[in-house]
N, C-alpha and C positions, 0 to 999 in steps of 0.2 A: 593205707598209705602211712610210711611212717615218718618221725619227725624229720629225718634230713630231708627227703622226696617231698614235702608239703614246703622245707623251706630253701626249694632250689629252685625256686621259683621267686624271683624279685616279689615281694609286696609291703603293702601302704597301711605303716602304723598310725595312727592316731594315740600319744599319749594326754591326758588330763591330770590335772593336778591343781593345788592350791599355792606349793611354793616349790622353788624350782632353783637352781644356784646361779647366779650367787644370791639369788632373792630367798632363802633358804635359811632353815635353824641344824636338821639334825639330817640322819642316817639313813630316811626314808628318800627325800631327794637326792642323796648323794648315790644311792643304790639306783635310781631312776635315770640317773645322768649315765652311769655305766650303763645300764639295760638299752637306754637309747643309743649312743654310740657302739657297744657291741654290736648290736641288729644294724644299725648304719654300716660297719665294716664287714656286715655280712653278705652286702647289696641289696640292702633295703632302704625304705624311702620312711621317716618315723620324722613325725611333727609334732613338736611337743606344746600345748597350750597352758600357760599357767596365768597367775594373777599377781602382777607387781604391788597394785592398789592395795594389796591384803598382808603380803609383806610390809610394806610402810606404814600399815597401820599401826602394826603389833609387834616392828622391830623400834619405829620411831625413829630410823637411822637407812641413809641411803645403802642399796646394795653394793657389795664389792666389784670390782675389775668383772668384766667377763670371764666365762671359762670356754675354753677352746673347744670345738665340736666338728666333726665328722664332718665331711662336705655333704653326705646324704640326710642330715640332721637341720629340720629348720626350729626354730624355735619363733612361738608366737606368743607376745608377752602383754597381755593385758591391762590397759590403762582407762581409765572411764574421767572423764572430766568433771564426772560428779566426786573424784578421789575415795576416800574411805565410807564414803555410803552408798556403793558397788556392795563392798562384802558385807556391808553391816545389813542390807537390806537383803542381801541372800542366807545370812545367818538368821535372820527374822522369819523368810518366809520359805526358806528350801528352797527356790528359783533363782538363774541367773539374769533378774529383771533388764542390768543394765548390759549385760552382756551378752546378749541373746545373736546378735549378729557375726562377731566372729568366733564363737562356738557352734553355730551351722554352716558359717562357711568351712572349720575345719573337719566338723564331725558328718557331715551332711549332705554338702556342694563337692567336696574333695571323693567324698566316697571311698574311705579307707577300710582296705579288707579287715584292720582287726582294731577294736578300741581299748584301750586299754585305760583303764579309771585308778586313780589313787587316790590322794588326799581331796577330795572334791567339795568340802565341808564349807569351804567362801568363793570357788570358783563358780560355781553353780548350782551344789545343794543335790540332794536325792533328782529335783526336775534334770539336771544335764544328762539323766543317765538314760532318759527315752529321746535323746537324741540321735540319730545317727540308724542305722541297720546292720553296719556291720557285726560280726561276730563280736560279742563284747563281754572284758574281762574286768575283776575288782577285782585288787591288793588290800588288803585289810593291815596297812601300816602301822594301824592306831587301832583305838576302840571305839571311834565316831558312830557307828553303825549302831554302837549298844549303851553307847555313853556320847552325853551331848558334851560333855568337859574331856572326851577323846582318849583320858586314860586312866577311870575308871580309881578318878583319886577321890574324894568322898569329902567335902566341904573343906577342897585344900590344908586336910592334916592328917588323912588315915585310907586304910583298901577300902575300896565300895564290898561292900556283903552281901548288901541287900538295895534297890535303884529307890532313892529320895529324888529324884532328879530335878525339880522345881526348887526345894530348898535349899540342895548344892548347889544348883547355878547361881542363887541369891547368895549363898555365903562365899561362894568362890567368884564374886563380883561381874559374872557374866549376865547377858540376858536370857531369857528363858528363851528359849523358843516355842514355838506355838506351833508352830507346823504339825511339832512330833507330837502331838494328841489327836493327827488324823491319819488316815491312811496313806499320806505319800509316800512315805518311805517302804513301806509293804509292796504298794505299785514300781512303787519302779525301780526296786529290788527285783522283782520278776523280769525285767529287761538282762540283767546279766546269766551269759550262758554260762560261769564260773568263776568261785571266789578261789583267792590266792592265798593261801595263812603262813606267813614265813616260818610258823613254827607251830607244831601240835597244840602247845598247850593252848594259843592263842585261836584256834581252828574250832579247838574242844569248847574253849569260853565262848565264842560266836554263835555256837552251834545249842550251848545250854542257854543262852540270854536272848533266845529271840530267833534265829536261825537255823534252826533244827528244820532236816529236811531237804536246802539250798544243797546244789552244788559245790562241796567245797574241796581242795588240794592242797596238799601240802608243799610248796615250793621254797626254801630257803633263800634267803639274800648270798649273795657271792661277792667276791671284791678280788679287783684282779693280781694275779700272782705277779711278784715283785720281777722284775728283770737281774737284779745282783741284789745282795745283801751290803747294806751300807755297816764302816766303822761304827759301834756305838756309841751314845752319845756320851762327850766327857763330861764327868761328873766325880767329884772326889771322890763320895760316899757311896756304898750299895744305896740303890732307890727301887722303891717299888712306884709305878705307874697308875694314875687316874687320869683317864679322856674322855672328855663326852661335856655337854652343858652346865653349866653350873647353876642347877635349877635346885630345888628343894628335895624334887620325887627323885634323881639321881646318886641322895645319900651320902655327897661326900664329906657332911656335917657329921658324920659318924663315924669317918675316918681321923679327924682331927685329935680330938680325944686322946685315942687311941695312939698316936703321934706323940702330941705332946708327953707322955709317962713310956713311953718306948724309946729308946735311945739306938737301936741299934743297926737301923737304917733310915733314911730320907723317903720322901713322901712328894713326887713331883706332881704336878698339876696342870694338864694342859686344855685348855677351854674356857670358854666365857660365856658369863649370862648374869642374866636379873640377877639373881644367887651372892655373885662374885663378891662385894662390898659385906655382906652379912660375912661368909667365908673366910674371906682376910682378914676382918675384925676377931673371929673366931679363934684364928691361928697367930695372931700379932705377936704374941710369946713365945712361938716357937719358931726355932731358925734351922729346925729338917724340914719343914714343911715350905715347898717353895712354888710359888706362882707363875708361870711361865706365860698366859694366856694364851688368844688363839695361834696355834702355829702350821705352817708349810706342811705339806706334805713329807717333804725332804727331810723335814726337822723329827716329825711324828715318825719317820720310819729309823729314823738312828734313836730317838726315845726307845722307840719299841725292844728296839735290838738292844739295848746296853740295859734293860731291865729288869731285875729280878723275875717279876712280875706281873702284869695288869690286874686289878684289881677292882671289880664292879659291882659297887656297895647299893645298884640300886633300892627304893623302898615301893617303887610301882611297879607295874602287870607289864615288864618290858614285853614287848613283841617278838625279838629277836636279841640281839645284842652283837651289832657291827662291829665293833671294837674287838669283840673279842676274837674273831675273823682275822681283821688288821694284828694283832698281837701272833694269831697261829702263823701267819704268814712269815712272821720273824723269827717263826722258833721259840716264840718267850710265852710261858706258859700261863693261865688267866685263875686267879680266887674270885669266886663269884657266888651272890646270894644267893643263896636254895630258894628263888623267887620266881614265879613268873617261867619266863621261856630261856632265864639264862641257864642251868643247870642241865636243860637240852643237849647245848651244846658240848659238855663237858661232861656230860655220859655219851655222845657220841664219836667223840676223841678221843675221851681220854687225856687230855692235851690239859688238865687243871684240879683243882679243889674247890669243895663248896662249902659254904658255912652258914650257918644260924646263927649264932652267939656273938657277940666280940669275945667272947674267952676263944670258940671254933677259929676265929678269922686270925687270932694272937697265935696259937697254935698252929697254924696254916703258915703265917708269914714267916715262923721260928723255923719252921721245919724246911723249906724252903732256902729260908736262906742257910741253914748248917749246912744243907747235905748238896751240894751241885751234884753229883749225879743223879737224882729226882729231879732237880728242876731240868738238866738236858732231859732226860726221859721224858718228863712231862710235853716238855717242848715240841720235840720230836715226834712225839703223838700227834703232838697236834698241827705241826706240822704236815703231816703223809696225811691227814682225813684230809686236811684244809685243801691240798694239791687234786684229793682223789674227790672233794662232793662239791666245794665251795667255791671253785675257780670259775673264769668266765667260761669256758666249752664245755662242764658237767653242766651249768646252770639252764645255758643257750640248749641243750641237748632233752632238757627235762622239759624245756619251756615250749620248743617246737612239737614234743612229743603231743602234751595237754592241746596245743593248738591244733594239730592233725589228728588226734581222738573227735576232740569239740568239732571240727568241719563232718568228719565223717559220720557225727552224728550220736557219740558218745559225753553226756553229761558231764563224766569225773574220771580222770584216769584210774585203771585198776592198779591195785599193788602198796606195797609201804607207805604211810602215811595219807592216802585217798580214805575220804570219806563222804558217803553220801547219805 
């Protein structure tokens, strides 16, 4: 059977997750909100269960406005009257103690042909994942799986090398967990018929840190192709682009610097987080480097368009890197750290630069902005992959496939990027 024929047939998603939009921080949920609503405009029925209580704990700030969904999309949003010691108590023990009841009514009483697991690290812990019978999938978003701190940052100031993992979570002010010094996680790891790795290299570290063996494939994040290309945005000066969190591991404290004794473009900034107050202290003397916070969609897609370039200084083991997706989609082409899984993307475009250095990334931005013929080309590039791998119908097409392998009784799909 192959992927269309398995999904011409209406059926019943269950998605799982810990945060979900607008109860949400980053690019994992916002990839899951698409996935849902694509499969909902496909004639499917997709129930997505998340955890408000776990949100509020760690945003400390009410969610935003709703976001519009699918008439085949319900959303079930988790609240325990015990409020924050729901998650804290399933970060303790790997179970979803307080939430046991409408996690079997969706995963268990509904009877949904296929489960799909994402951030599950306060929704219910390694236990949610022997819930249910149906055909069931993991997204390996994060590095939860291999890292109890999710991204493999190392006593919050450097890469993990080597797993301390008791006295990272004491320096990086979390609790330990206890769970993970028994076998629950191994058990019921065996409940999933196949892991998801939005990107090799992140597939390859899963597979060296504990996972070797599992079912794993390689699926990329997608982000839907733009309907027109908006004016870009107005801005006196050539600007080059940062978007994303403004956390510590995202690096753009490294950018700054670099700003300041560069004169020769602006440095916009769109996103917020803990971070932000450190950041604009950082940059208080410089007047290229400008602040914009969280902004619109509307707003982020004319950024994109009027930009030199995107630019993704991260300093952790990114997973994927969505932005730079969002940036190909406009034609605007991304420098990006020889890190992690972003450099992926930009050996398979074409569509950017990579760098090491701040001398490489100085280099990178000079060269760029002299020559606008590179930066179209660049663009360009990355423009036709982004249309030909990254949009919603490559993605839906890859993802039905893996699903109609997996029913007929195939572990891991064959072919580029499968590994078992």
């Amino acid at each position: 059977m192959t992927g269309e024929e398995w999904a011409a047939t209406p059926r019943r998603f269950a998605m799982v997750t810990t945060f979900y939009p607008p109860s949400s921080f980053g690019g994992d949920a916002t990839y899951l909100y698409r996935l849902a609503n694509a499969l909902a405009a496909d004639g499917h029925q997709v129930e997505v269960v998340h955890c408000a209580d776990s949100y509020r704990l760690l945003a400390r700030q009410p969610a935003g406005p709703p976001w519009p969904h699918h008439p085949n999309v319900r959303v079930r949003t988790l609240h325990s009257p015990f409020g924050p010691l729901s998650p804290f108590l399933t970060q303790q023990t790997g179970r979803p103690w307080l939430k046991q009841q409408p996690l079997r009514e969706a995963l268990v009483t509904a009877r949904p042909d296929v489960i799909h697991f994402h951030n599950v690290s306060l929704v219910g812990g390694p236990g949610v994942l022997h819930l249910g019978t149906a055909l069931k999938l993991y997204t390996t978003h994060e590095h939860w799986l291999i890292c109890p701190m999710h991204v493999l940052w190392k006593n919050n100031r450097q890469l993990c090398d080597r797993p301390t993992c008791f006295s990272c979570q004491l320096r990086s002010g979390r609790p330990p967990q206890w769970w993970r010094a028994s076998r629950l996680l191994e058990r019921a790891l065996d409940q999933i018929a196949c892991f998801l790795a939005p990107s090799r290299f992140t597939l390859q570290l899963h597979q060296q840190r504990g996972l070797a063996g599992r079912p794993f494939v390689h699926l990329p994040y997608f982000v839907p192709a733009p309907e027109q290309l908006p004016p870009p945005y107005p801005h006196a000066r050539p600007y080059f682009l940062f978007v994303g969190r403004l956390e510590k591991i995202k690096g753009l404290q490294t950018l700054i610097p670099l700003f300041q004794r560069w004169e020769r473009a602006d440095l916009l900034v769109a996103g917020s987080g803990s971070y932000a107050p450190e950041l604009e202290r950082l940059a208080a003397d410089c007047p290229r480097i400008h602040f914009l916070g969280q902004q619109p969609s509307e707003t982020l897609a004319a950024l994109y368009r009027g930009a030199v370039a995107l630019i993704v200084p991260s300093l952790c083991y990114e997973v994927f890197g969505i932005v730079i997706l969002e940036a190909f989609a406009y034609g605007t082409p991304a420098v990006v750290r020889e890190l992690g899984a972003l450099p992926e993307v930009i050996a398979e475009s074409g569509g950017g630069l990579t760098y090491r250095t701040d001398s490489e990334l100085l280099t990178a931005l000079d060269r760029l902005l002299a020559d606008r013929p590179l930066r179209d080309a660049l663009g360009e590039r990355g423009r036709t992959t982004f249309h030909q791998r990254w949009t919603t119908r490559p993605h839906l097409a890859q993802y039905y496939a893996i699903l109609a392998r997996l029913a007929a009784g195939t572990a891991s799909t064959p072919g580029e990027g499968s590994s078992r």
